[in-house]
C-alpha positions in Angstrom: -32.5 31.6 -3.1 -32.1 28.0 -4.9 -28.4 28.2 -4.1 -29.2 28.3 -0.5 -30.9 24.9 -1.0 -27.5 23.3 -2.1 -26.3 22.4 1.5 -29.1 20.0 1.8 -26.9 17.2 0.4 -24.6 16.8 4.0 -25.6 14.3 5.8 -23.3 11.2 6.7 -23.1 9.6 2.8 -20.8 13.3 1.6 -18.5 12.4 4.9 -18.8 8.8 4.1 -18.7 8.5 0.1 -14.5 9.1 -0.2 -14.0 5.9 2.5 -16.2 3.9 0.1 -14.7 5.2 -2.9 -11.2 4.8 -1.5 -11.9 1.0 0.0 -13.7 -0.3 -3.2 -11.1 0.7 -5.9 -8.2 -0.5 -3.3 -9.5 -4.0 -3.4 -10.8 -4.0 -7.1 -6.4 -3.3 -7.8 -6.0 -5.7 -5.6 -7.7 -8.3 -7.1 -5.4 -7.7 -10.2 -2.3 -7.4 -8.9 -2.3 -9.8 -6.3 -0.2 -12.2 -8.4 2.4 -9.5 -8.9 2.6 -9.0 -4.7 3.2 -12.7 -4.5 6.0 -12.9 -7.2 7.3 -9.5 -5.7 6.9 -10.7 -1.5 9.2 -13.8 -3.0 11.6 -12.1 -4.8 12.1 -9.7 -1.5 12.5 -13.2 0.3 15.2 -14.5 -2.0 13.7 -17.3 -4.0 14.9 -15.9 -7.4 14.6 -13.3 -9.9 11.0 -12.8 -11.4 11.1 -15.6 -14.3 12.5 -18.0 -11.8 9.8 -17.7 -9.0 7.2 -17.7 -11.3 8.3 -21.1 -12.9 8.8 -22.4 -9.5 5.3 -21.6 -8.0 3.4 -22.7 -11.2 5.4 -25.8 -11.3 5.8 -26.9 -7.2 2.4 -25.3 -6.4 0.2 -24.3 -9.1 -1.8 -21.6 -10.4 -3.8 -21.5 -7.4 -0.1 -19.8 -5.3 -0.6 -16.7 -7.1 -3.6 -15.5 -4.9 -2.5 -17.1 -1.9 -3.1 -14.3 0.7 -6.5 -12.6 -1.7 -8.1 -12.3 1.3 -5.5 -10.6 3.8 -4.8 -8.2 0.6 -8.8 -7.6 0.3 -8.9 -7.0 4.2 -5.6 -4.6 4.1 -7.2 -2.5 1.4 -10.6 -2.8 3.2 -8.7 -1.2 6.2 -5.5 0.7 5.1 -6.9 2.2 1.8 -10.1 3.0 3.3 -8.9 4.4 6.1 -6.1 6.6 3.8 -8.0 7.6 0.9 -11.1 8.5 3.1 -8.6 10.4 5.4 -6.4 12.1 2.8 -9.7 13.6 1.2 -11.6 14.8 4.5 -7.9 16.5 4.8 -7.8 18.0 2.2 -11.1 19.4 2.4 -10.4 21.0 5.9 -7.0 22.7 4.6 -8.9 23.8 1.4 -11.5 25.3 3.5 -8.8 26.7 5.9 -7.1 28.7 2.7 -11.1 30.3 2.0 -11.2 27.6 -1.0 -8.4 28.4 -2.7 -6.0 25.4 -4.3 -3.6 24.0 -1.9 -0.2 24.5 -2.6 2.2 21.3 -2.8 3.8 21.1 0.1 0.1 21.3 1.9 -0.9 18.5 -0.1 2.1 16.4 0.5 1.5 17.0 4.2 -2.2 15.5 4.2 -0.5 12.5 1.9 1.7 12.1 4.7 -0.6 12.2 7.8 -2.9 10.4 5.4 -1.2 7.4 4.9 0.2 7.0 8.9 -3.3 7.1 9.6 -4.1 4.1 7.1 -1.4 2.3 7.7 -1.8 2.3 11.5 -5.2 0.4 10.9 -4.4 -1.4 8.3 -1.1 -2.9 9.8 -2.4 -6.4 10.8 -4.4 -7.1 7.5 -0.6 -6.6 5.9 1.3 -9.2 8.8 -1.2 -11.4 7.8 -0.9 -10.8 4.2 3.1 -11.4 4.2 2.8 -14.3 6.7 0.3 -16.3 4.1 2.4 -15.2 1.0 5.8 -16.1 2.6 4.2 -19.5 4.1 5.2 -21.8 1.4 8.8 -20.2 1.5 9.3 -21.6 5.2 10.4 -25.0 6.4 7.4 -27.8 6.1 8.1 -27.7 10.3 7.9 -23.4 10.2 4.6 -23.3 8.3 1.5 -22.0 9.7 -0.7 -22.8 7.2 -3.3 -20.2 7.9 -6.3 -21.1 5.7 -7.7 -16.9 5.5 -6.9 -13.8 6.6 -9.3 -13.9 10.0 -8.3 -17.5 11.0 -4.5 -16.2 10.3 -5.2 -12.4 12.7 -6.5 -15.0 15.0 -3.4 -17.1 15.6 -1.6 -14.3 15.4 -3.2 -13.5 18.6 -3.1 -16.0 20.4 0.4 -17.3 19.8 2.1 -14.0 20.1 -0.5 -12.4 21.3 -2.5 -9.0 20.5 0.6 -6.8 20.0 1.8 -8.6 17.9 -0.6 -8.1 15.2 1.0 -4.7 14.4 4.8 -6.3 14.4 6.6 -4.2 11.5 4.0 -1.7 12.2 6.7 1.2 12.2 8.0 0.2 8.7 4.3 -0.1 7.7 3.7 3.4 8.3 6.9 5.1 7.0 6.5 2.7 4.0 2.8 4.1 3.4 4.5 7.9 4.5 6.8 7.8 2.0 4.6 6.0 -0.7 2.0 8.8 -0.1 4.3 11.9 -0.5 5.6 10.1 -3.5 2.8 9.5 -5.3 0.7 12.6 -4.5 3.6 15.1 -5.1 4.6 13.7 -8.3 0.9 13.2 -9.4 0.5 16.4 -9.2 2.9 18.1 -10.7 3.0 15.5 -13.6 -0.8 16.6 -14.1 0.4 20.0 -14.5 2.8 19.0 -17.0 1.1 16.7 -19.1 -2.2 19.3 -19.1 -0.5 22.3 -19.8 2.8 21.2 -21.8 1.7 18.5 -23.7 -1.7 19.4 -23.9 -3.5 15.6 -23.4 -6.9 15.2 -22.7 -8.6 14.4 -19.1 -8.4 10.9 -19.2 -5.1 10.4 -20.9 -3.6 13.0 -18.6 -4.7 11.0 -15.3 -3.1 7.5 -16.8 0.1 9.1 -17.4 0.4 11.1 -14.3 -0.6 8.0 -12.4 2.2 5.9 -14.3 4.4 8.8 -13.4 3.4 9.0 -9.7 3.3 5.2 -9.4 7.3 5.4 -10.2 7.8 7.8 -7.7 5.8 5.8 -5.4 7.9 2.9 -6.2 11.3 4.8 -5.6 10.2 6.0 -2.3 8.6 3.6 -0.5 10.4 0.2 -1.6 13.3 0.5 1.0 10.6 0.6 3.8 8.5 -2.5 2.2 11.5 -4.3 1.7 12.6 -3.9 5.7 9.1 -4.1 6.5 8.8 -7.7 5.0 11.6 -9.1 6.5 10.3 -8.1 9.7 7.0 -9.4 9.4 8.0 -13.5 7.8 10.6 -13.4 10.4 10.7 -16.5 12.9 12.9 -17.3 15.8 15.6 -20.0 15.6 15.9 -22.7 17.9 17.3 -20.7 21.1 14.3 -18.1 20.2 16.1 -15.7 19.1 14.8 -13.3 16.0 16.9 -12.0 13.3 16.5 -8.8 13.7 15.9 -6.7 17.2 14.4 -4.4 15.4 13.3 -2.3 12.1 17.0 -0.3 12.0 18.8 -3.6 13.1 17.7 -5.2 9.8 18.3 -2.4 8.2 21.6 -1.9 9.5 22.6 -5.4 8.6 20.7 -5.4 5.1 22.9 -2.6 4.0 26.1 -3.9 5.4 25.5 -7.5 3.6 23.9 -6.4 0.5 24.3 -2.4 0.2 22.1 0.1 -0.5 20.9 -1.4 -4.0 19.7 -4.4 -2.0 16.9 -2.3 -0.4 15.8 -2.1 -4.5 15.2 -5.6 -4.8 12.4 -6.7 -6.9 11.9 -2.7 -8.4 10.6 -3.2 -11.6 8.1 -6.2 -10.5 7.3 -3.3 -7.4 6.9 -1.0 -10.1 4.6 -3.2 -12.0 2.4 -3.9 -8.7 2.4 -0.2 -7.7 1.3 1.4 -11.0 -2.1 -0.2 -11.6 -2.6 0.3 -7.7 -1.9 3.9 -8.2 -4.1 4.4 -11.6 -7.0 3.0 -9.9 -6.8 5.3 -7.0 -6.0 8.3 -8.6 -8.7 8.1 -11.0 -10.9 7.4 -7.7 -10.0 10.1 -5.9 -10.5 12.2 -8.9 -13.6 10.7 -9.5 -15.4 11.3 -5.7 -13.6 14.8 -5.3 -15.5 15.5 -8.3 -18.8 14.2 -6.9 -18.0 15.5 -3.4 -17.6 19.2 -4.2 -20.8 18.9 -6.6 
């Protein structure tokens, strides 16, 4: 009869609590990485190898360059990791329920990963324009600059220069990017958890840190082509007759691989790794964290 009791915990907080969860650990990573985004977004952008850019921001613009763009990388998490975390867990609760409770197998898991992470990145696409616009600012021309002081005063020039379309320009990258990133790191994560539990025999927590180094290589692999594409669409300007680079997401990749080939889609991977794997830590040992407290 006190079992029956049990269901008194719904309410909205249960439905709520993994978009919380999910939002508050993406912008706590972000907080600590942010410096490795901004070396990372100008290494994609050409200014250098990782010693080089980080000589030249500390010595041209200061210490201060490093979080240029905190608060479009706090909104994007407060949007896209929110909105994918939340999503990816109410997923997989529906499909666990669907198979009468039982553990879902992989390629069930990979598929909410991957529906998961469209969904976040589709609302969480013009937190990241604004992101690379601020972080590739300096990069630009003194003429090209916008100087957009935050993230709201940059989503509202955005606007209403280019209007309110624009705001999800490189949205298609954004969302394979966040696709691929997803199936990488969930599908690895798990299996790697397997492995380091029942092969190597490691405790809880030492199992989720290196799964989630594991997975956040994975991650790295599979989603780098897509942010590198997807940055050079976002910073990109038109020349003087108005005309942009690239027509599109495959026209820039098209000409990336014909100028560079297909290593260039790579470049920047170990600082990517290095921004990824803390990223993926943190979540990991969230969603581990309010599954836990969900199904309790």
């Amino acid at each position: 009869m006190g079992d029956e009791k049990k269901p008194k915990s719904g309410g909205v907080w249960p439905t709520v609590k993994p978009f919380v969860n999910g939002g508050a650990s993406g912008m706590l990573a972000t907080c600590v990485i942010q410096p490795i985004d901004m070396i990372k977004v100008r290494i994609q952008l050409g200014q250098g190898s990782a010693g080089q850019v980080t000589r030249t921001m500390l010595k041209e613009e200061g210490i201060g360059a490093f979080y240029k763009g905190l608060s479009a990388g706090l909104l994007r998490q407060a949007t896209y990791t929110t909105a994918r975390l939340g999503s990816f867990r109410i997923l997989t609760n529906k499909a666990i329920e669907a198979n009468d409770g039982k553990p879902l197998p992989l390629y069930q898991k990979a598929l909410c990963g991957l529906t998961a992470g469209a969904i976040g990145a589709t609302v969480g696409s013009p937190a990241d324009l604004a992101l690379i616009r601020m972080q590739a600012d300096a990069t630009l021309p003194a003429a090209q600059r916008r100087h957009y002081k935050n993230a709201f005063h940059a989503l509202y020039r955005i606007v209403a220069d280019e209007g309110v379309l624009a705001l999800w320009k490189g949205a298609g990258p954004t969302v394979v990017r966040a696709m691929a990133l997803n199936m990488g790191m969930l599908a690895s994560y798990d299996q790697s958890v397997e492995f380091f539990k029942d092969n190597v025999g490691l405790s809880e927590a030492s199992t989720v840190l290196a799964a989630s180094s594991v997975s956040g290589f994975f991650a790295a692999a599979c989603s780098l082509p897509f942010d590198y594409v997807k940055t050079q669409i976002q910073k990109m300007q038109p020349d003087a007759q108005g005309k942009y680079p690239y027509t599109g997401s495959l026209d820039c990749a098209m000409k990336t691989l014909k100028a560079g080939g297909p290593f260039k889609f790579y470049t920047g991977f170990p600082v990517y790794c290095v921004r990824i794997a803390p990223h993926v830590m943190v979540l990991s040992l969230s969603l581990s964290l309010s599954f836990l407290y969900t199904v309790s």
